[in-house]
C-alpha positions as CSV (number, residue, x, y, z in Angstrom):
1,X,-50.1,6.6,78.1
2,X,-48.8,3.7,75.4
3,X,-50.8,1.1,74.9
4,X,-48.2,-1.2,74.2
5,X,-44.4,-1.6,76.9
6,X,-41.1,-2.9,75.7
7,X,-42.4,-6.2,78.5
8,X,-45.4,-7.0,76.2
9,X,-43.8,-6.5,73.2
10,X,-40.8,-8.5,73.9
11,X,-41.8,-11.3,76.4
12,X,-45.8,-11.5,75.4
13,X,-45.6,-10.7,71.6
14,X,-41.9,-12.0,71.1
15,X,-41.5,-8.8,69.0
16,X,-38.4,-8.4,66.6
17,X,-35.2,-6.8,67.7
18,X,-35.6,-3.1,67.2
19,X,-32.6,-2.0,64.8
20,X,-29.7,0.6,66.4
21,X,-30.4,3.7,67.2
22,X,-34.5,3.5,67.1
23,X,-35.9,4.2,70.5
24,X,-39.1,2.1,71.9
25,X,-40.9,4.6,72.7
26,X,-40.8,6.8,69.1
27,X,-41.5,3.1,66.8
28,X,-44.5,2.3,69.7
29,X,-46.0,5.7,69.7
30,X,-46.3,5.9,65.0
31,X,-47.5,2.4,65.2
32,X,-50.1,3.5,67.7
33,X,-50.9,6.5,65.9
34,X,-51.4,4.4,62.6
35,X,-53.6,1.4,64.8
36,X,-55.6,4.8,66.2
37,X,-56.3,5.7,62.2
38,X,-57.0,1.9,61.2
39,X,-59.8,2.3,64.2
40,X,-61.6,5.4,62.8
41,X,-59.6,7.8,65.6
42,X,-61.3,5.5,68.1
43,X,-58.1,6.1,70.9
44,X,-58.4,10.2,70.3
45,X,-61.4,9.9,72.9
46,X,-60.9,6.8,74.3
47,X,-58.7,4.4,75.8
48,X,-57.5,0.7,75.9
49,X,-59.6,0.5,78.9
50,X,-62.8,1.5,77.5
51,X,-63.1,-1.8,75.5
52,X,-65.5,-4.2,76.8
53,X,-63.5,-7.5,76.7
54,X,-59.9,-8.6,77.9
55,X,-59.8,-10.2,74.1
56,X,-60.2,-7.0,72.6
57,X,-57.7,-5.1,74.7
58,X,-55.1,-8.1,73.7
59,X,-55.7,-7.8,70.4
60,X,-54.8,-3.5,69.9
61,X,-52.1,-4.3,71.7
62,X,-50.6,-7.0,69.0
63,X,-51.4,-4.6,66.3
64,X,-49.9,-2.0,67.8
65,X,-46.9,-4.7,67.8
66,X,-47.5,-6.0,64.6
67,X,-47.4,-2.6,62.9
68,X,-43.8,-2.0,64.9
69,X,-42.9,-5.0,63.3
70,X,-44.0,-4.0,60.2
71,X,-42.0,-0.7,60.3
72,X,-38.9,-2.2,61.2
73,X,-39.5,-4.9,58.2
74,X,-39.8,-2.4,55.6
75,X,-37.4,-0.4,56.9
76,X,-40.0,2.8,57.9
77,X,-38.1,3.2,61.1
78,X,-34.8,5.2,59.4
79,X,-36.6,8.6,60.6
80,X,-37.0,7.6,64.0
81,X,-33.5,7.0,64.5
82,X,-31.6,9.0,67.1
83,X,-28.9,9.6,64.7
84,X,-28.3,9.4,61.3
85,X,-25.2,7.7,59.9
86,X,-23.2,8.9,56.7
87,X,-22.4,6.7,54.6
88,X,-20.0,6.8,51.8
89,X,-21.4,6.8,48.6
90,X,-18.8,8.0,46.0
91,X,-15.0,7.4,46.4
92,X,-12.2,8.0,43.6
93,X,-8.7,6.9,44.1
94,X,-6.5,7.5,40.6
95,X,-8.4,5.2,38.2
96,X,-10.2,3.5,41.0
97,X,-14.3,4.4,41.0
98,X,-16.4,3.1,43.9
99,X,-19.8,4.2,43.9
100,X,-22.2,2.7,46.3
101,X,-26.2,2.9,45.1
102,X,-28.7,4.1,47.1
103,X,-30.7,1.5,48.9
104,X,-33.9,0.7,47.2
105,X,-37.3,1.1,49.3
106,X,-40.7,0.6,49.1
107,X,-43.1,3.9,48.7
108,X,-44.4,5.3,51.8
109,X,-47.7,4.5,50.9
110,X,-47.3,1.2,50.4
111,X,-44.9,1.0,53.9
112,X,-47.5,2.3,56.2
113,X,-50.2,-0.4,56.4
114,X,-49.5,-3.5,58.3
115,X,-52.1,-6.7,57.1
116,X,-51.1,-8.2,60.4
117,X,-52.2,-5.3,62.5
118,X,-55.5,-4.6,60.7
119,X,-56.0,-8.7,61.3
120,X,-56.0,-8.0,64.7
121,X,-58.6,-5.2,64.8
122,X,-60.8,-7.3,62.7
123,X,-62.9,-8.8,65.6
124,X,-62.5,-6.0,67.9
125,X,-65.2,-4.2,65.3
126,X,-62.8,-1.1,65.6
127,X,-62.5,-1.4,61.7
128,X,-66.0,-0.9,61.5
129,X,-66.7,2.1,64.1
130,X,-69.1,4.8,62.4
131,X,-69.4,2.7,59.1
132,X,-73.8,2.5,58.5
C-alpha cells in the first residue's frame, strides 16, 4: 500500500502539478522507493504504521512528497511517462537548417536525492537506523 494518496499530496502537502503523461501512482511509488533507501530499507519490513508517533508518520509522508517534487523539478520523471513524444530535432528545407539541441540535464546521480526529503526523516531517526 502507498504511503502517500494524490488527497495528501495535493490538499495536505500542496504538491506541484505532476507534468502530462506521468501517472500518480509510478512518481509516488520511486519516491517511496528512494525515502525506503534514505531509511536504511526500514519500509521492506515495516510499515507507516509501525512508527510510534503521528509526527513521524507525517513527516515520511512529506518526504515521500518532497522527493515527487523533487523528481518532477529536475525533470527525473521523463521515464515514468506513459508515452514518449518525438520531437523534431533536425529539419532541412533547401538552404534552410533547423536543428533543435538536446535538452541539457543534470546526472542521475545527482537527480536522485531530495535535501527536502532527507530533512524530513531527520527527526524520525530513520536516517540513523542500524548506524552504532
Amino acid at each position: 500500500m502507498a504511503i502517500v494518496d494524490q488527497d495528501f499530496y495535493l490538499n495536505n502537502y500542496f504538491g506541484e502539478k505532476l507534468p502530462t503523461g506521468v501517472q500518480f501512482e509510478r512518481l509516488e511509488m520511486r519516491a517511496e522507493e528512494m525515502v525506503n533507501q534514505y531509511a536504511n530499507y526500514y519500509f521492506d519490513s515495516h510499515t507507516l504504521e509501525d512508527l510510534p508517533f503521528d509526527t513521524d508518520r507525517i513527516n515520511v509522508k512529506k518526504a515521500v512528497c518532497a522527493q515527487m517534487e523533487w523528481f518532477i523539478d529536475v525533470g527525473g520523471v521523463e521515464e515514468l511517462a506513459n508515452s514518449k513524444q518525438s520531437t523534431i530535432t533536425r529539419a532541412t528545407v533547401g538552404k534552410f537548417n533547423y536543428e533543435k539541441s538536446a535538452p541539457t540535464t543534470l546526472p542521475r546521480s545527482t537527480a536522485q536525492r531530495s535535501n527536502a526529503a532527507i530533512n524530513y526523516l531527520r527527526p524520525t531517526g530513520l536516517l540513523y537506523r542500524g548506524v552504532h
